[in-house]
C-alpha positions in Angstrom: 0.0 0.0 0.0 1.1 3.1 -1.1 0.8 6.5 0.9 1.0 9.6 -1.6 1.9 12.8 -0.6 1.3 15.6 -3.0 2.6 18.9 -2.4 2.2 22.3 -4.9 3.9 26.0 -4.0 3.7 29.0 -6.7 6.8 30.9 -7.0 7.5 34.0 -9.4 4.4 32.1 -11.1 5.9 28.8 -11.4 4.0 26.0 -10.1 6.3 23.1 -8.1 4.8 19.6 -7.4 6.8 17.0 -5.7 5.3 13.7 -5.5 6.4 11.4 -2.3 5.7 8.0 -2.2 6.9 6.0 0.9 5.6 2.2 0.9 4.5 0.5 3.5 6.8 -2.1 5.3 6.1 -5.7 4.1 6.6 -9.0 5.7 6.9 -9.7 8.8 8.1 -6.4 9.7 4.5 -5.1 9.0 3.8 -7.3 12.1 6.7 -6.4 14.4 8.9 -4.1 12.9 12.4 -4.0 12.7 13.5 -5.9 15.8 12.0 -9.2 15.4 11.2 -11.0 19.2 13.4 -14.2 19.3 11.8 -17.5 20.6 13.8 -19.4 22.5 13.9 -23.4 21.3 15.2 -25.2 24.7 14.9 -28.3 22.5 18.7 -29.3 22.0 19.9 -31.8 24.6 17.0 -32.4 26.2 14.0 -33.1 24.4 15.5 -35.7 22.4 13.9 -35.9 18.4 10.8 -36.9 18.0 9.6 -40.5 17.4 7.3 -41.7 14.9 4.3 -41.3 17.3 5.3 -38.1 18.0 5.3 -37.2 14.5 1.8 -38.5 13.8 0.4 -36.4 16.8 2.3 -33.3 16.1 0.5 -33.2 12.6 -2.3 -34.0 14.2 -2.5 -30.9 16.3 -0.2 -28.6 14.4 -2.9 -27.3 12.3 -5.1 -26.1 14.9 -2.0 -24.8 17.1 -0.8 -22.8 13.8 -3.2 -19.4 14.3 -2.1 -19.8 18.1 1.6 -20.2 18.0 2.5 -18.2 15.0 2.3 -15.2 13.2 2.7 -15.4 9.2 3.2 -13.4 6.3 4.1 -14.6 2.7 6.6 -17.5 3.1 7.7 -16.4 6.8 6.4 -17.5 9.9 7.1 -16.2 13.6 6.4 -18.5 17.4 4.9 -16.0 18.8 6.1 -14.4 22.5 4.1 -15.9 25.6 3.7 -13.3 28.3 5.3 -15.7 31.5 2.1 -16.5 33.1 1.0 -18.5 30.3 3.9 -20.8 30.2 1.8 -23.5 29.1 1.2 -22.1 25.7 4.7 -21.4 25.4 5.7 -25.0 26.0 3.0 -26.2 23.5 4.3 -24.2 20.6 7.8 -25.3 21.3 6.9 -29.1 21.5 5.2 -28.2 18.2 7.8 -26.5 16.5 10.8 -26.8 18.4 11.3 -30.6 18.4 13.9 -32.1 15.7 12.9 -35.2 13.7 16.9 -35.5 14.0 19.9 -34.4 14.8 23.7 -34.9 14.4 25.2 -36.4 17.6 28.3 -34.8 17.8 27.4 -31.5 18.3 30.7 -30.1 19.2 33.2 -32.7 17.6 35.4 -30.3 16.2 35.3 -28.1 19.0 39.5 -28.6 19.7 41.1 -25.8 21.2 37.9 -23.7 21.1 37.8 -21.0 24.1 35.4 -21.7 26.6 32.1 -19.6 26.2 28.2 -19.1 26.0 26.5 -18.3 22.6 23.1 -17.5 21.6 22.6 -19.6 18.3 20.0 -17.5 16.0 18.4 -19.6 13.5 15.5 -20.6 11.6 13.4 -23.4 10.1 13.5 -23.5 6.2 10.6 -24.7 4.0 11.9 -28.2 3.5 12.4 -28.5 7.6 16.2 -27.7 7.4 18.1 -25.5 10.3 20.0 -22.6 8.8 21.7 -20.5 11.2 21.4 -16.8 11.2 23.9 -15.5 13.6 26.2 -16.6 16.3 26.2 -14.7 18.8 28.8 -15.0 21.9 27.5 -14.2 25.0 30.6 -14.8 27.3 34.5 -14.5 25.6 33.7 -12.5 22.7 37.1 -11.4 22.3 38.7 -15.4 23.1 36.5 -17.2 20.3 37.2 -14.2 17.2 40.4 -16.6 16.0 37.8 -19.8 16.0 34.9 -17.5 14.6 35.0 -18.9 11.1 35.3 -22.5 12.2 32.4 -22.2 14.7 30.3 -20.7 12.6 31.0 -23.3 10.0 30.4 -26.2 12.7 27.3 -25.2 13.9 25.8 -24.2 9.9 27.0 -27.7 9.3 24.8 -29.0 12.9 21.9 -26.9 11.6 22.2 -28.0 8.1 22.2 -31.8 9.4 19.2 -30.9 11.8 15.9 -32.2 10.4 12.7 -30.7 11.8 8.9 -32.0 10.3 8.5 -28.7 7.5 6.3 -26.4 8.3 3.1 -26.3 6.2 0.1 -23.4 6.9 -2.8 -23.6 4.7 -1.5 -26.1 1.9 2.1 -23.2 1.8 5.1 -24.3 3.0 7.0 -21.9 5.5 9.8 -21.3 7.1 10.0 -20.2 10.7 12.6 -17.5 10.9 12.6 -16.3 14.7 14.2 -18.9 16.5 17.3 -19.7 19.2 18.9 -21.9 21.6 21.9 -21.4 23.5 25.1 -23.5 24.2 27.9 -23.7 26.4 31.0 -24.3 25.3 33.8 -26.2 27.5 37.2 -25.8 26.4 38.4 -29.2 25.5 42.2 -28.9 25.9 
């Protein structure tokens, strides 16, 4: 949508018109600007992956959860944020979403010589159910991890690549869910 501001001014009988058009934001930042709210997937290490049981009754339920957990525009979806008195709603969109079909076991193989530290790992979901990471983001030892920054990052793409997560799939569209992170620790293995 277009907003159209037309302006005219006579001077030494010369008419000026200037014609500004700024659009409307688009995607998902028409729903939440800039600064899109993270959800937090507390999924890795704990929950496991989800068995084939699982799978049946996540589908089952997923398409009644959708309007509930998420907010969508084109091919990008958002969990949405749970005010923390409604924790239950929170933990039902992230054993809806959050859960892996699979995941690599060796998270941290090639961790060698890595400095010890905390990291916020921003990622998302991709339409085929693939894990593409975003951003790392170190939380602890900024400054000690820079000379491992490349490798890290490559590690944990590769993790996210080999993660498998059920595709997402609103209204016969395939989506991908595009606000999501978990965070590590990482032990210096020397």
């Amino acid at each position: 949508m277009m907003n159209t501001i037309i302006s005219a001014a006579t001077a030494t009988g010369l008419v000026i018109c200037s014609l500004v058009a700024s659009a409307a934001p688009e995607g998902l930042e028409a729903l939440v600007g800039k600064e899109i709210p993270r959800f937090e997937c507390r999924t890795y290490g704990t929950w496991g992956t989800l068995a084939e049981e699982g799978l049946a009754k996540l589908l089952q339920v997923r398409d009644r959860a959708n309007k509930h957990c998420l907010s969508c525009r084109g091919p990008q979806c958002l969990l949405k944020q749970w005010p923390d008195d409604q924790s239950g709603g929170r933990r039902l969109c992230e054993s809806l979403y959050c859960i892996p079909k699979s995941f690599p076991r060796a998270v941290t193989a090639e961790q060698t010589g890595w400095a010890a530290h905390l990291a916020e790992v921003r990622f998302k979901v991709d339409r085929e159910g693939r894990g593409k990471l975003q951003e790392y983001v170190a939380l602890t030892e900024a400054d000690r991890i820079k000379p491992y920054r490349r490798e890290i990052e490559r590690t944990t793409r590769g993790f996210l690549h080999s993660t498998r997560f059920e595709p997402l799939v609103v209204d016969g569209e395939a989506k991908e869910i595009v606000n999501l992170f978990y965070v590590i620790r990482i032990n210096d293995l020397d």
